[in-house]
C-alpha positions as CSV (number, residue, x, y, z in Angstrom):
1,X,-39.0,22.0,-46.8
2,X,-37.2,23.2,-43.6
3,X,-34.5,22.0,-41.7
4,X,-34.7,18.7,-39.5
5,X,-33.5,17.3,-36.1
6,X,-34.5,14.8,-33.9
7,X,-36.6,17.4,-31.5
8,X,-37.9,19.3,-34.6
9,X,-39.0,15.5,-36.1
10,X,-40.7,14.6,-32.8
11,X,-42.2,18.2,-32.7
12,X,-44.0,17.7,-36.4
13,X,-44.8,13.9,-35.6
14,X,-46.9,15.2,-32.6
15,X,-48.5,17.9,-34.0
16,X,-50.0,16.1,-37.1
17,X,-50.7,13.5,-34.5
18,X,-52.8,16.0,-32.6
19,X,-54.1,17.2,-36.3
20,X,-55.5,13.5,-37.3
21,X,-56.5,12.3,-34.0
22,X,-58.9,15.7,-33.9
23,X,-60.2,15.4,-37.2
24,X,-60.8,11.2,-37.1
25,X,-62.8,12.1,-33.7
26,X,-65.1,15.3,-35.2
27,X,-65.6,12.3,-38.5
28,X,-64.1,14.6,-40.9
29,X,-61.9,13.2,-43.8
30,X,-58.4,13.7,-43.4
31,X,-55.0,13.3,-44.9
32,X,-51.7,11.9,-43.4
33,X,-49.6,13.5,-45.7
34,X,-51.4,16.9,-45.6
35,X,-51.1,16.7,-42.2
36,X,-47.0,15.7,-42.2
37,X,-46.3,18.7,-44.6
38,X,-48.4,21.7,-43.2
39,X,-46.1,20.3,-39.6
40,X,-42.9,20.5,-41.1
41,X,-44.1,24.3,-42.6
42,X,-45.3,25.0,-39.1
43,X,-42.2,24.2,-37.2
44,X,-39.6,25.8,-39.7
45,X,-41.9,29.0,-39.4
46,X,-41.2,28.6,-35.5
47,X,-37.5,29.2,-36.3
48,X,-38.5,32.5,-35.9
49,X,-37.6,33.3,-39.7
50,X,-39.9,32.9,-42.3
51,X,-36.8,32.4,-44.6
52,X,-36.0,29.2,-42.8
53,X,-38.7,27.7,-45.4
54,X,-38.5,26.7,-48.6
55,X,-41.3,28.6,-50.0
56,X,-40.2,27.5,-53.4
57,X,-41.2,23.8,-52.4
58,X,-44.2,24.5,-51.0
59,X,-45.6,25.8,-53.7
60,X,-44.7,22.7,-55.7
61,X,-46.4,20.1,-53.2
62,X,-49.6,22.6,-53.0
63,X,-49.5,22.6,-57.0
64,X,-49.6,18.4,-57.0
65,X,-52.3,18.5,-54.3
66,X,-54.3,20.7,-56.5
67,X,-53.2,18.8,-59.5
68,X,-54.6,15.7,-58.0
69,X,-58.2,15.9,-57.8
70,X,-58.9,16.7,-61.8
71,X,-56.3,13.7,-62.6
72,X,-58.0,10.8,-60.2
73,X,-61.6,12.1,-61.8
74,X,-60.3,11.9,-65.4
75,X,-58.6,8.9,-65.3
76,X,-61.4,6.9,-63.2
77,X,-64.3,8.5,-65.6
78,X,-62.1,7.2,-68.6
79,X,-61.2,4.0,-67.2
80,X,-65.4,3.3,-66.2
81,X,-65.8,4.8,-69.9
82,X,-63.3,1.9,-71.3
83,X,-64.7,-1.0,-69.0
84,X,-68.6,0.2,-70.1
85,X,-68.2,0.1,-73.0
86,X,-66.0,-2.6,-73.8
87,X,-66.4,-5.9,-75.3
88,X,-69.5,-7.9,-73.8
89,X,-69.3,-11.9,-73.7
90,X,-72.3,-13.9,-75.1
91,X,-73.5,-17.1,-72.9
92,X,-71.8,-20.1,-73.9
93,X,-68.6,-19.0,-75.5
94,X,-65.4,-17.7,-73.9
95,X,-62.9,-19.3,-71.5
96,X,-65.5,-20.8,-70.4
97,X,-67.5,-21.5,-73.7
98,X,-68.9,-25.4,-73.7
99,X,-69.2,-27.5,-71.0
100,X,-67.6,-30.5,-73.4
101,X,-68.9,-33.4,-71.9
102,X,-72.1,-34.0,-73.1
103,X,-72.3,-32.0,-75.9
């Protein structure tokens, strides 16, 4: 996204620090990574050059983030769908089926 260096990593640790520790104290839900990538935006913007950023990049991780809600909700609908309506075992056969002993 931008260019690193130890102060400039220490500067985007903090501040999505600050970010999560705010949010996790109001109880509102918040995300790590969210967090770690609107810092390292933030701190190449404080280069002073709005260039400094790859825009181009941006774009992409605000695409998946986008992209990621619909997915998780179709694929946990389809995989409740599949485990719903799936095969049911009857009592008294399966791995489990006879007790064998006393018949």
């Amino acid at each position: 996204l931008t260019y690193h260096s130890p102060s400039r990593g220490l500067s985007m640790d903090l501040g999505a620090m600050f970010t999560v520790l705010t949010f996790s104290k109001l109880g509102a839900p918040i995300s790590t990574t969210h967090c770690k990538c609107g810092a390292t935006a933030a701190v190449g913007l404080c280069s002073g050059d709005w260039r400094s950023v790859n825009w181009r990049m941006v774009a992409i991780i605000l695409f998946g983030w986008i992209l990621t809600l619909p997915c998780a909700g179709l694929m946990s609908g389809l995989l409740f769908y599949l485990v719903a309506t799936g095969p049911r075992p009857e009592a008294g056969s399966g791995f489990f089926g006879s007790s064998g002993g006393s018949g």
